[in-house]
N, C-alpha and C positions, 0 to 999 in steps of 0.2 A: 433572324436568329436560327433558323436553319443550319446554316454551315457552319455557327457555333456548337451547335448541341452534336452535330456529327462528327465535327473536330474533338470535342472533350470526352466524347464517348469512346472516339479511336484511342484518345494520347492515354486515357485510363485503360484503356485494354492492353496498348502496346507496355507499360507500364507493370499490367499483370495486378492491376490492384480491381479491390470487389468495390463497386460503389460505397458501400460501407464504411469500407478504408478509407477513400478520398474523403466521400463527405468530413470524416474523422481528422483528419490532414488538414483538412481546409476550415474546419471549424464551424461547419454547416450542418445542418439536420441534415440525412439522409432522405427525406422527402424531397426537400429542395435541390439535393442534385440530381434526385429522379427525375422532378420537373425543369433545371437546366437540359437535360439528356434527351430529356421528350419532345424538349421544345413548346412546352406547358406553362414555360415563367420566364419571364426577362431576367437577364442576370445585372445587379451595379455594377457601376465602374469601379468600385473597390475592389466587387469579387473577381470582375474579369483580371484584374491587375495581381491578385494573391492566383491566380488560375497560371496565370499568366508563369509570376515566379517561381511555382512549385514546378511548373513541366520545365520551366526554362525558353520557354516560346515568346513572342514577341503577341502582345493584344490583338493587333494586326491580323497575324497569324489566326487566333481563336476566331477569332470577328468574319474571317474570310473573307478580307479586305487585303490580303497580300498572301505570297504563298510561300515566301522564307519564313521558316520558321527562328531562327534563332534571332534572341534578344541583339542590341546594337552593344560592341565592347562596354560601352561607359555607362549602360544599365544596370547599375548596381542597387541602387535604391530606389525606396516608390515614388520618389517624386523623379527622377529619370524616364524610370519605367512610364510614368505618368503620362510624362511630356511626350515621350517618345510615339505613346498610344494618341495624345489629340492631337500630333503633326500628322499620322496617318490618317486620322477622321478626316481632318481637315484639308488633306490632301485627293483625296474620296470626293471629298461635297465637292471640292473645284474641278473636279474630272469630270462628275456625271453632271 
């Protein structure tokens, strides 16, 4: 979870939003994306997938499992997005 928390903590910066904002954006407490950022809590696959479509980043990306950032054209919904995030997972588990 590492190169998540360092990843969301960049894309919010680059972004120019206060924690407070995203948490607000994202529909989370403010504490919980302190502890995303820290690296103090796991995040759901729900949350990575709304993290995911608010930057416009691909799961992948957040997870530090790939290092293109952008979504695939046909990711338009969460269930795309979805898929798109366990073909990566599952692409992962069979490499290492």
């Amino acid at each position: 979870m590492k190169e998540f928390s360092k990843r969301l903590k960049a894309l919010r910066l680059e972004h120019g939003l206060m924690p407070i904002e995203l948490a607000d954006k994202l529909g989370v407490h403010n504490s919980t994306l302190n502890r995303w950022e820290s690296g103090k809590m796991s995040i759901t696959d729900d949350n990575i997938i709304r993290v995911a479509k608010f930057f416009d980043v691909s799961a992948g990306y957040l997870l530090g499992l790939e290092d293109n950032r952008t979504l695939p054209k046909s990711a338009t919904t969460t269930t795309t997005v979805f898929k798109a995030f366990a073909t990566t997972i599952r692409k992962n588990r069979v490499a290492t």
